[in-house]
C-alpha positions in Angstrom: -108.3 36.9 39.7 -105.5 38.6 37.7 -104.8 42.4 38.4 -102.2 45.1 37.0 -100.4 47.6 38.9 -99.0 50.5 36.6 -95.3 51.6 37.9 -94.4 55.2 36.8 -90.7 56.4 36.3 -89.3 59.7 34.9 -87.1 59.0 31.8 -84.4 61.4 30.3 -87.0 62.4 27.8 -90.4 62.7 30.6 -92.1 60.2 32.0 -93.2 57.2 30.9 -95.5 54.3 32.0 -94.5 50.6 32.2 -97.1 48.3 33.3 -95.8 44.8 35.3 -98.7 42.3 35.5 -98.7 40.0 38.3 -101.3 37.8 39.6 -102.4 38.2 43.2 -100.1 35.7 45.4 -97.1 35.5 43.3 -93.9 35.7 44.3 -93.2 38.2 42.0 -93.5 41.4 42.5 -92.2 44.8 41.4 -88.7 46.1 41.9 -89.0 48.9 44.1 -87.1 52.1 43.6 -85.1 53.8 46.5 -85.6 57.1 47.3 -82.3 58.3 45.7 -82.7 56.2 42.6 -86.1 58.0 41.9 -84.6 61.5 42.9 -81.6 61.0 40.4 -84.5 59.7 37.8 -86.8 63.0 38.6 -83.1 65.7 38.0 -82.2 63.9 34.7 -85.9 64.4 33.7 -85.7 68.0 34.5 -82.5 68.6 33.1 -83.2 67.2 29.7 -86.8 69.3 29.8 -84.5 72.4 29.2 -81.4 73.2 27.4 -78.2 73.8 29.3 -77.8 77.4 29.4 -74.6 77.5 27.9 -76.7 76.3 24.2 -79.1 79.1 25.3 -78.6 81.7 23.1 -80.0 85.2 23.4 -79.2 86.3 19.9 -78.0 89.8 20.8 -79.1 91.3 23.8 -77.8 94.8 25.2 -75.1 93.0 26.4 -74.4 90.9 23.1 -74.6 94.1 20.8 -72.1 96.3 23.2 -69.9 93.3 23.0 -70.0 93.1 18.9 -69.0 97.0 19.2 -65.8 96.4 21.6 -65.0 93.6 18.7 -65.5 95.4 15.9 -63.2 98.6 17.3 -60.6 95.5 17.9 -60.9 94.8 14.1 -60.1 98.3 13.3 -57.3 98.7 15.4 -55.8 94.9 14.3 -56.4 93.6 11.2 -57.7 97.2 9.9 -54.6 98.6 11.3 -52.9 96.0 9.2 -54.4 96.3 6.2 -52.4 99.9 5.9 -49.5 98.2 5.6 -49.4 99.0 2.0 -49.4 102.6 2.7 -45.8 101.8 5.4 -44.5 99.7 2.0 -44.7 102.8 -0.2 -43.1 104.7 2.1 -40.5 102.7 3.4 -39.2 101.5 0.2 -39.5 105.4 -1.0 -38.4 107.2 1.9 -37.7 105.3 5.3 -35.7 102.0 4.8 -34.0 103.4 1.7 -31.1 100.8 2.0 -33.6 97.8 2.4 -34.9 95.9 -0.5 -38.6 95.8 -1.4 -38.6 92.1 -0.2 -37.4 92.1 3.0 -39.6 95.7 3.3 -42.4 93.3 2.7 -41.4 90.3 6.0 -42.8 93.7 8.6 -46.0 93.5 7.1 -45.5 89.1 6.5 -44.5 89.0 10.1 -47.1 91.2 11.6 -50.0 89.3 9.8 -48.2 86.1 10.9 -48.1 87.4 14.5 -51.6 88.4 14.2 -52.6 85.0 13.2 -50.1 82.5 15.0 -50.9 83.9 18.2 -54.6 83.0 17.0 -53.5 79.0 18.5 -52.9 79.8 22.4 -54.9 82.5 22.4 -57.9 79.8 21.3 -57.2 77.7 24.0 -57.0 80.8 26.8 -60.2 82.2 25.1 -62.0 78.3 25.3 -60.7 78.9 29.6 -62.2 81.6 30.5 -59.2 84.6 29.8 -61.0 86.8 27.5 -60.4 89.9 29.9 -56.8 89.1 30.3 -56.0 88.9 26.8 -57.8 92.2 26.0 -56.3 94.4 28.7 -52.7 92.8 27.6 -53.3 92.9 23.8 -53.9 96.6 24.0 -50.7 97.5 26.5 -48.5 96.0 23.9 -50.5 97.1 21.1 -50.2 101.0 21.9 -46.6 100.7 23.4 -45.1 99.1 19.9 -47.0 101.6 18.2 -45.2 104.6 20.3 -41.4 102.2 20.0 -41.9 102.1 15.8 -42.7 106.3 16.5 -38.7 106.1 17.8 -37.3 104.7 15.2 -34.3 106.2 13.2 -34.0 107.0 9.6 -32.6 103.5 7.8 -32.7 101.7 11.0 -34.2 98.5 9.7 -34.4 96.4 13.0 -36.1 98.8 14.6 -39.2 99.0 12.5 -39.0 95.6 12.4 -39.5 95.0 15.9 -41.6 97.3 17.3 -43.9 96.8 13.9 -43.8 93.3 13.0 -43.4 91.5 16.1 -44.4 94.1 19.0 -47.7 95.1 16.7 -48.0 91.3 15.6 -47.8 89.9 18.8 -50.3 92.4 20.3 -52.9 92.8 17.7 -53.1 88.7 18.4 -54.1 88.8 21.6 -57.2 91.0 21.0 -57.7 89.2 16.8 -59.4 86.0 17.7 -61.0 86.4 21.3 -62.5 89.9 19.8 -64.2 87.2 16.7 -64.7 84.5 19.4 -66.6 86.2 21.7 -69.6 86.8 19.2 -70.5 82.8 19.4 -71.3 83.3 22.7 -74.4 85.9 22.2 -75.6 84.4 18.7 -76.4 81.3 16.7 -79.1 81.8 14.5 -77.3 85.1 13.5 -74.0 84.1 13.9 -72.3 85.3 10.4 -74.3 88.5 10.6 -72.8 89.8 13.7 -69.2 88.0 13.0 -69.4 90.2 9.4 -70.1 92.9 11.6 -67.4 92.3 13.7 -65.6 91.8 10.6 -66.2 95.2 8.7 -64.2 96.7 11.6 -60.5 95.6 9.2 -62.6 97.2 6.2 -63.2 100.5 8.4 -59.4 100.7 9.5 -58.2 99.5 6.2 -60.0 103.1 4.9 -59.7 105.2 7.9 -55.8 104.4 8.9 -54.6 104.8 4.8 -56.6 107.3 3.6 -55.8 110.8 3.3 -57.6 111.6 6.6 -54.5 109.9 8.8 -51.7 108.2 7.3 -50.8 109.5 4.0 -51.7 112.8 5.1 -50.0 112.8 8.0 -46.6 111.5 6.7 -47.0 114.9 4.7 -48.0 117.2 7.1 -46.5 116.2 10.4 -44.2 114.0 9.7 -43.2 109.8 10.2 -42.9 110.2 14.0 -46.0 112.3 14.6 -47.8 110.4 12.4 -47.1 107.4 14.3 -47.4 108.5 17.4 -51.4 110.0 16.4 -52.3 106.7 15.3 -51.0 105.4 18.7 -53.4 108.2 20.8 -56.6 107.3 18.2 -55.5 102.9 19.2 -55.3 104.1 22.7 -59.0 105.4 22.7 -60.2 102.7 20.6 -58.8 100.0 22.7 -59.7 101.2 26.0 -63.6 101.4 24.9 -63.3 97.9 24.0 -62.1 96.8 26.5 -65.4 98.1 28.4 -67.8 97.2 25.8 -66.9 93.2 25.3 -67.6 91.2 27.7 -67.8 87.1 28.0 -71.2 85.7 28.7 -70.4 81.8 29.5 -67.7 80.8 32.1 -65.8 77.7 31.3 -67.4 74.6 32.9 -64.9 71.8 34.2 -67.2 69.1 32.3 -66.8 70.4 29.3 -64.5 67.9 27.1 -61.1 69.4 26.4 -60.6 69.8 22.9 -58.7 67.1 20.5 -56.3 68.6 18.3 -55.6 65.0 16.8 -59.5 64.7 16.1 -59.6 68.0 14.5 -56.7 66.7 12.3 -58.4 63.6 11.1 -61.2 65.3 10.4 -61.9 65.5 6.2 -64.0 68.7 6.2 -62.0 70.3 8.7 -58.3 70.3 7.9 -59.0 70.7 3.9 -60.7 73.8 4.7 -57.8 74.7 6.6 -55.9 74.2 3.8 -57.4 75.7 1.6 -57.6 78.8 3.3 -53.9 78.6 3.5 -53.9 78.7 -0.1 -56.5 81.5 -0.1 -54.3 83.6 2.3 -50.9 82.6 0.1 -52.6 84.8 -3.1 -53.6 88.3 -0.3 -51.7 90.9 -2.9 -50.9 94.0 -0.6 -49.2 95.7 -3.7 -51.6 97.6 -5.3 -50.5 101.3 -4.3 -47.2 100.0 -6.0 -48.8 98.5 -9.2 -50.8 101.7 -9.5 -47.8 104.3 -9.3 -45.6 102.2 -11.4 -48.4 102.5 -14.2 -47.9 105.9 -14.5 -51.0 106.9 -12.3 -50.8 109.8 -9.9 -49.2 109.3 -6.5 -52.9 111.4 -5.5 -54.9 108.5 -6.7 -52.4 105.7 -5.9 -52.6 106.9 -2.3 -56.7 106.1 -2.7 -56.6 102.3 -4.5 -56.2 100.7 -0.8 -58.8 102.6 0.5 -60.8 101.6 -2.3 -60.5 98.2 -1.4 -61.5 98.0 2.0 -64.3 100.3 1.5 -65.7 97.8 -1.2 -64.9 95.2 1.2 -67.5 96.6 4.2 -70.0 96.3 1.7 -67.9 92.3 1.1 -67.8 91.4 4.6 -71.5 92.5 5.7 -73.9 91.5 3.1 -72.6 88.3 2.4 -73.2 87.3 6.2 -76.6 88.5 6.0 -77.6 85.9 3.7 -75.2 83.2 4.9 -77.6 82.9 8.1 -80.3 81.7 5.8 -78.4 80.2 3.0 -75.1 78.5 4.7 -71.8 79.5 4.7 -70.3 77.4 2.2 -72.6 78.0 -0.8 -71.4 81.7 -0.6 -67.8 82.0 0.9 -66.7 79.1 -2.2 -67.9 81.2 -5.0 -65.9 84.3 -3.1 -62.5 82.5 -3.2 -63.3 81.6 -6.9 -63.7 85.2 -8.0 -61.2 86.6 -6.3 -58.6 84.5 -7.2 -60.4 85.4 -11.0 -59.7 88.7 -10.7 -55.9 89.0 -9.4 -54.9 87.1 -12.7 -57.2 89.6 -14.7 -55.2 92.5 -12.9 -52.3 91.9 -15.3 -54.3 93.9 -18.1 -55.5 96.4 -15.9 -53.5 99.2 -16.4 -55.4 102.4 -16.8 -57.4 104.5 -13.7 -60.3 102.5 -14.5 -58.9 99.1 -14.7 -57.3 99.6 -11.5 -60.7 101.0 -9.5 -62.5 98.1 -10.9 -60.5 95.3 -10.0 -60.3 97.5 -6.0 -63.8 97.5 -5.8 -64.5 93.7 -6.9 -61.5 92.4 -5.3 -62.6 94.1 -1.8 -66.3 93.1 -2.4 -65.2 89.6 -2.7 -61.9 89.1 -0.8 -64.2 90.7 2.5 -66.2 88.4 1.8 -64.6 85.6 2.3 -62.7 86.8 5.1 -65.6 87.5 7.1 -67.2 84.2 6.2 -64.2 82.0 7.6 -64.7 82.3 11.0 -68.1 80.9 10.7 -67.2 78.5 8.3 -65.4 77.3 11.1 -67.6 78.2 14.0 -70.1 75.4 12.0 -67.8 72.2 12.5 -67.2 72.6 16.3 -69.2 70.6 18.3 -70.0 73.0 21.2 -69.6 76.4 21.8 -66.4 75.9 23.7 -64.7 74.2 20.9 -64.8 77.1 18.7 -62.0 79.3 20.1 -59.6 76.0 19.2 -60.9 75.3 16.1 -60.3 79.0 14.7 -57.4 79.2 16.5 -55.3 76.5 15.3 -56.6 77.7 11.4 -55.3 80.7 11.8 -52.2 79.5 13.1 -51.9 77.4 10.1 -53.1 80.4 7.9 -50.3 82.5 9.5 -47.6 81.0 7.6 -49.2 81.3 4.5 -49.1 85.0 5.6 -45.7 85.2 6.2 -44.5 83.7 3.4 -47.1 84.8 0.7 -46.1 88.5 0.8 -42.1 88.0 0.5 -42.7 85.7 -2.5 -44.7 87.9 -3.6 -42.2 90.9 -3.7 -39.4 88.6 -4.7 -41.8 87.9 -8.2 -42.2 92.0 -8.2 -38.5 92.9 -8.0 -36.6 95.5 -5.9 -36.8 98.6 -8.3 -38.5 99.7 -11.4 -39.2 98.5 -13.7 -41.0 96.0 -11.8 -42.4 92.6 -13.2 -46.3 92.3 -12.3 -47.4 89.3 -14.6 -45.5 86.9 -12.1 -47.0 88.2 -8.7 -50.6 88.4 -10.1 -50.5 84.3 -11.8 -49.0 83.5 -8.4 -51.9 84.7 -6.5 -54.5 84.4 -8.6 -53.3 80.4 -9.3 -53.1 80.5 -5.5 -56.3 81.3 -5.0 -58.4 79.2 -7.2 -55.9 75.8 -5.4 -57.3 77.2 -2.3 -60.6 76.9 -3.6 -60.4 73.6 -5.0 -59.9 72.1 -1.1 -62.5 74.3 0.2 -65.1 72.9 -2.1 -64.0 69.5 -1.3 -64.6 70.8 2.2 -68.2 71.8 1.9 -69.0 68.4 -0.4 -68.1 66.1 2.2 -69.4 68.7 5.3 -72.7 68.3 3.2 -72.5 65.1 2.7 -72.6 64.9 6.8 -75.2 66.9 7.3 -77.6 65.5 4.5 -77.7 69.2 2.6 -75.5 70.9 1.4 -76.6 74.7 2.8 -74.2 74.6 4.8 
C-alpha cells in the first residue's frame, strides 16, 4: 500500500509544503535536513518576514523633525549665506575692491559656490561612512573663522577677500551643504521632497534675511564693512552651534552594504544626463540683478530689495512644489521649472521699469527654488539604497560646481566692467542656458520613466 509523507521547510518568502511520495519498502527515502541547514532555513525566513531596519522609515519622528531644523539653519547659513553675494558684488565693485574689475569681483562669489558644491564629492562618500558629526562640527569652525578673516581685510586688498570669502567660506559652507540635505533620507521616504524643500527654504530665508535691510545693506551703512562682517559671523556662530545639536544620523553604515560604483553611475542614461543638465541649469544662475536694477535708473533703496525679493518668492518655490512632488513625482514638476525659468531670464531684457524688475524677482525665485529644491530628490530617486544617496548627490554637485564657477565670470565678462553695461548678452546666455539644461533633463525623466513603467516619477 502506497503512503505520502509531507516534508515542511521554511523558504525566503514563509513556508512552504513539498510532498515526496514513496511507497512503503523503497529504497528511497527523504533527504533529511541537519539541524544547522534547517536553522539557517528558519533565520532567512524571519529575516525576509521583515524589512531591514535600515528601509524602515519613520517619516519624521521627534528625532527626524529636530534634524530637518539643524539642516534647514545649515541652508541659511550656506547656500542662504551665499545667495547675498550679490549684495558683496555691489559693494565691492562700488566701494571695496575699487581697483578690481567686475569680472574677477564676480570668481569670490564663482569660487565660493564652486567650493560649496565641489566639496559636495568627498563629503558624499564621508556622509555614505558614517561622518556626519565630523563634518558638521568642522564645517562650522571654518565657516565662522573665514567669516571673522574676510572682517580683517584691508581696503583694495583683493587676495584677501578672496581667500577668506571664496575658498575659506567655500570650503566650509561644503562641509555642512550636502550632509545637512543628506541626512533628511534617512528619517523620510514617502515625504521625502517635502522635508528636503523644507530643508531647502533655509537658502530662501538667508538669501532674505543676510541681504536685506535688516543685516547687510544696513549694516554696511550704519556700522561699517568690518562690523558688518564680523555680526554676521556672531548670528553663523549661533546658528551653527544649534545645528549641530539638532541633526543627528539615524542609520550607522553597515560593512555589507555595497560600496558605491562611480563608473555605474556614469553609464547610467537617466543619471549622468540629469547631471548634465543641471550643469546647464546652474551655467544660466544670474546673481546680477541688484546691478541690472541700479543701472536702470531705479533707486539704490529699491535695488537694495530685488534680491531679497527673489528668495522670498523662492520659499514659497522651494516648499510648495515639494509638497506635491510626493504625490505627483519629481520630474513632472522640477522639468517644467527649468523651462520657465530659463523663459524668464531672456524676457528680463525688456524689463526695465520697477515693475518689470519685481515681476521677473518674484517668478524667477518661485521657479528657480523650485527647481533647486527638487534636485536633490531628483537624485535621491535613482540610488538604489539609502546609502547610495550621499554619492550620488555628491558627485552632481561636484559636477554642478564648475558650472558654478564658470557661469558667473562669463556672465560678468558679457556685462562689462563699468557703465554703461551690456545686459542683452548676459540674459540670452542664461536664459539659452537654461532651456539646453532642460532639454537633457527631460531626456532624463523619458528614459527614468521608461524604467519604471510611468512616468510620475
Amino acid at each position: 500500500m502506497d503512503s505520502e509523507m509531507t516534508l515542511t521547510t521554511p523558504a525566503l518568502g514563509g513556508a512552504h509544503e513539498q510532498r515526496m511520495p514513496y511507497a512503503e519498502g523503497s529504497v528511497e527515502s527523504p533527504t533529511p535536513l541537519s539541524v544547522d541547514a534547517v536553522e539557517k532555513q528558519q533565520a532567512l525566513a524571519a529575516s525576509a518576514s521583515q524589512a531591514p531596519p535600515e528601509h524602515v522609515y519613520p517619516e519624521g519622528s521627534l528625532r527626524g523633525w529636530l534634524s530637518v531644523a539643524g539642516a534647514w539653519l545649515c541652508l541659511v547659513c550656506t547656500f542662504g549665506y551665499t545667495n547675498a553675494f550679490g549684495v558683496y558684488q555691489s559693494y565691492y565693485v562700488q566701494t571695496m575692491l575699487p581697483s578690481s574689475s567686475t569680472s574677477a569681483i564676480s570668481w569670490i562669489g564663482s569660487l565660493q559656490l564652486f567650493f560649496l558644491f565641489a566639496m559636495g564629492l568627498p563629503t558624499g562618500r564621508l556622509f555614505d561612512a558614517g561622518y556626519f558629526r565630523h563634518m558638521m562640527f568642522a564645517g562650522m569652525v571654518i565657516m565662522v573663522g573665514s567669516l571673522f578673516a574676510q572682517s580683517a581685510a584691508q581696503h583694495d586688498q583683493y587676495y584677501q577677500v578672496f581667500l577668506s570669502q571664496a575658498v575659506g567660506q567655500g570650503i566650509g559652507g561644503g562641509l555642512l551643504y550636502l550632509p545637512a540635505i543628506s541626512i533628511v533620507s534617512h528619517y523620510f521616504q514617502k515625504r521625502r521632497a517635502l522635508a528636503i524643500g523644507i530643508v531647502q527654504s533655509g537658502s530662501s530665508t538667508g538669501g532674505v534675511v543676510f541681504p536685506s535691510t535688516v543685516l547687510l545693506n544696513n549694516l554696511f551703512v550704519n556700522v561699517g564693512y568690518v562690523w558688518a562682517v564680523r555680526i554676521t559671523g556672531f548670528i553663523m556662530l549661533g546658528l551653527l552651534a544649534a545645528a549641530n545639536i539638532l541633526a543627528a544620523p539615524r542609520l550607522a553604515p553597515k560593512k555589507d552594504h555595497p560600496k558605491p560604483d562611480l563608473r555605474r553611475f556614469c553609464t547610467d542614461p537617466p543619471y549622468i544626463s540629469a547631471v548634465l543638465g543641471m550643469f546647464l541649469v546652474w551655467w544660466g544662475l544670474f546673481f546680477y540683478i541688484q546691478l541690472f536694477a541700479s543701472s536702470h535708473g531705479l533707486s539704490d533703496s529699491y535695488a537694495f530689495y530685488t534680491i531679497a525679493i527673489i528668495n522670498a518668492a523662492s520659499m514659497l518655490g522651494r516648499t510648495l512644489p515639494n509638497f506635491f512632488a510626493d504625490k505627483t513625482g519629481i520630474m513632472p514638476l522640477l522639468v517644467p521649472s527649468t523651462a520657465v525659468s530659463g523663459i524668464v531670464l531672456l524676457i528680463l531684457i525688456a524689463c526695465t521699469s520697477m515693475s518689470g524688475v519685481t515681476v521677473f524677482c518674484v517668478l524667477f525665485g518661485l521657479f528657480s527654488g523650485a527647481f533647486i529644491s527638487l534636485m536633490a530628490p531628483m537624485f535621491a530617486i535613482m540610488s538604489d539604497h539609502v546609502f547610495e544617496i550621499g554619492i550620488r548627490f555628491g558627485f552632481a554637485i561636484f559636477i554642478m560646481a564648475f558650472a558654478g564657477l564658470t557661469g558667473t565670470p562669463i556672465t560678468g565678462a558679457l556685462v562689462g566692467n563699468s557703465p554703461p553695461y551690456t545686459w542683452y548678452k548676459p540674459c540670452v546666455f542664461a536664459g539659452v542656458s537654461m532651456l539646453g539644461g532642460t532639454a537633457l533633463v527631460t531626456f532624463s525623466w523619458v528614459t527614468l520613466g521608461r524604467r519604471k513603467g510611468h512616468m510620475m516619477v
